[in-house]
C-alpha positions in Angstrom: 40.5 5.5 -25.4 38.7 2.2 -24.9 35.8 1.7 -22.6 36.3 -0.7 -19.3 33.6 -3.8 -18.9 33.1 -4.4 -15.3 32.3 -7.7 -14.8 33.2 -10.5 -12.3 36.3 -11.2 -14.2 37.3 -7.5 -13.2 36.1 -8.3 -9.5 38.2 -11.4 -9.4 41.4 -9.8 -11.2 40.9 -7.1 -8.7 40.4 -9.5 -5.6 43.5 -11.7 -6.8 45.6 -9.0 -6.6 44.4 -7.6 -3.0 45.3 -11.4 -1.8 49.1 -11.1 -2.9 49.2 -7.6 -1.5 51.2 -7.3 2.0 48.4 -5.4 3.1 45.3 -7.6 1.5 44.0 -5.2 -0.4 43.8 -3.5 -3.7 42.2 -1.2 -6.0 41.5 -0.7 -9.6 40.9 3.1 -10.4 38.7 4.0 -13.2 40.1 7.7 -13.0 42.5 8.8 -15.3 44.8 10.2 -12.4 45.2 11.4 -8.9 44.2 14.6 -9.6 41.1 13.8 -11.5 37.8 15.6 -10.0 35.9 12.6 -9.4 37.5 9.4 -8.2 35.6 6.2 -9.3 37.2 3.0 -8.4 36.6 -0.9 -7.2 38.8 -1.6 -4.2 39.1 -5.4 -2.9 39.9 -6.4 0.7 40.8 -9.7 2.0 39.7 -10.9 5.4 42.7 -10.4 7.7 43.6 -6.5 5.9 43.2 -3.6 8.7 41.6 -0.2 8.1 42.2 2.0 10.8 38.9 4.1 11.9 39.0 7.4 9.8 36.9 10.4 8.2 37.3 12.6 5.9 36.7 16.7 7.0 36.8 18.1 3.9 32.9 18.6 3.5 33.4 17.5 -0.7 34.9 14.3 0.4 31.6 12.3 1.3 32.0 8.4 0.3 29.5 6.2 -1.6 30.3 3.0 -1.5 28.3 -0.1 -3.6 29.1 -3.8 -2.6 29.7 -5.9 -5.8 31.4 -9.0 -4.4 31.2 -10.6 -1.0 30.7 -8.8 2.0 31.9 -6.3 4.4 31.0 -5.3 8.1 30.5 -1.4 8.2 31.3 0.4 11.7 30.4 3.8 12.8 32.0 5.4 15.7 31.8 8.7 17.3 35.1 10.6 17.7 35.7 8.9 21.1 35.6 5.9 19.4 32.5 4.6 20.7 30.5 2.3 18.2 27.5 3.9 17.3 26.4 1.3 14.0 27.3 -1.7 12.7 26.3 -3.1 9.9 26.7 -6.0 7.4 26.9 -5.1 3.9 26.9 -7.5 0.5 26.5 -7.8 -2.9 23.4 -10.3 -2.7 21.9 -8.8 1.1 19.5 -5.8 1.8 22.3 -4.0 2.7 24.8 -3.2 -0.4 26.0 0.7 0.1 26.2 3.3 2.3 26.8 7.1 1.8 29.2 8.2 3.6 29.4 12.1 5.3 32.7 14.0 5.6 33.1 14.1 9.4 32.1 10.6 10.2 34.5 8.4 11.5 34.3 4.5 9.9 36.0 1.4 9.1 35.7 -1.8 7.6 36.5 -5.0 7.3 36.6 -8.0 5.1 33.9 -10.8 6.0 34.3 -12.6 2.7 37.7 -13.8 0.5 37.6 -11.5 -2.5 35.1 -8.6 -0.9 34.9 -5.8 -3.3 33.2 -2.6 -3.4 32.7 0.0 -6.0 33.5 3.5 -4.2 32.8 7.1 -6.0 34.3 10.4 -4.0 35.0 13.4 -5.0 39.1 14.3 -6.4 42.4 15.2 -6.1 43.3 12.4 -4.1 44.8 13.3 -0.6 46.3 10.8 1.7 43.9 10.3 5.5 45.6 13.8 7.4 46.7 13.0 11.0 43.6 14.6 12.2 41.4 12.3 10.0 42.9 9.2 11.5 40.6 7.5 14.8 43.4 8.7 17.7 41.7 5.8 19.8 42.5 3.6 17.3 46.1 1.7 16.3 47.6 2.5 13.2 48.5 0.0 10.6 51.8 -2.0 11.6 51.4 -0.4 15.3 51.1 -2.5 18.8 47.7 -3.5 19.5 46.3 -3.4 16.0 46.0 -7.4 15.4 43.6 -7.1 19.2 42.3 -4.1 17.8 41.0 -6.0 14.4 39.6 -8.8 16.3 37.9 -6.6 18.1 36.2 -5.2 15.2 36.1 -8.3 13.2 34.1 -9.8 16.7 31.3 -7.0 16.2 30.4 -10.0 13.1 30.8 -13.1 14.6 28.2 -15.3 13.9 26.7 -17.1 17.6 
């Protein structure tokens, strides 16, 4: 076994590869597996990807997530999809993290080319469920996502 440096070089491997993703994003998983109890891993979004409002309600799977490149816009939403916080985080801001509760529904988006976070949650992996997914909310590839992303990505805009 040989240890991992994490290092910009990392961050920008990491971020290169989210940018000739489909999907514009990526991630680089420090755990050995799916199944491994913790899940440690640096995940890079590219402005333009979509991540449809979600949470998570198995009470173990709370998120932390750490900025470590670029920046992100954060949004909180009740479960009729109201906005309830938004928030700018980055690597060099006040805001770098957030701690995420199972139960909350979030998303977030890319305000920076090559935006990555470190995220740490607890294991075995298991895909968003239905009932996780924001039902007020397009999927990914659906109708209405691209106006719903704009919508989202408008909560940033600098007047």
């Amino acid at each position: 076994m040989s240890i991992t440096i994490i290092d910009t070089d990392l961050f920008a491997q990491t971020a290169k590869a989210a940018q000739d993703s489909p999907r514009l994003r990526k991630n680089h998983n420090f755990h050995s597996d799916n199944n491994a109890a913790c899940h440690r891993l640096l995940n890079a979004l590219q402005p333009g990807t979509y991540v449809q409002p979600h949470c998570h309600l198995d009470p173990n799977k709370e998120e932390t997530i750490v900025v470590v490149a670029g920046s992100f816009g954060m949004v909180i939403f009740d479960e009729h999809g109201k906005v309830t916080q938004h928030f700018v985080m980055s690597a060099t801001g006040a805001q770098r993290g957030v701690n995420i509760p199972s139960g909350v529904f979030h998303c977030m988006v890319a305000l920076e080319k090559d935006s990555v976070f470190f995220e740490a949650k607890a294991g075995p992996y298991v895909a968003v469920q239905e009932a996780e997914k924001a039902a007020w909310a397009p999927a990914e590839g659906e109708p209405g996502m691209a106006a719903y992303l704009a919508s989202i990505e408008a909560l940033f805009a600098k007047n």
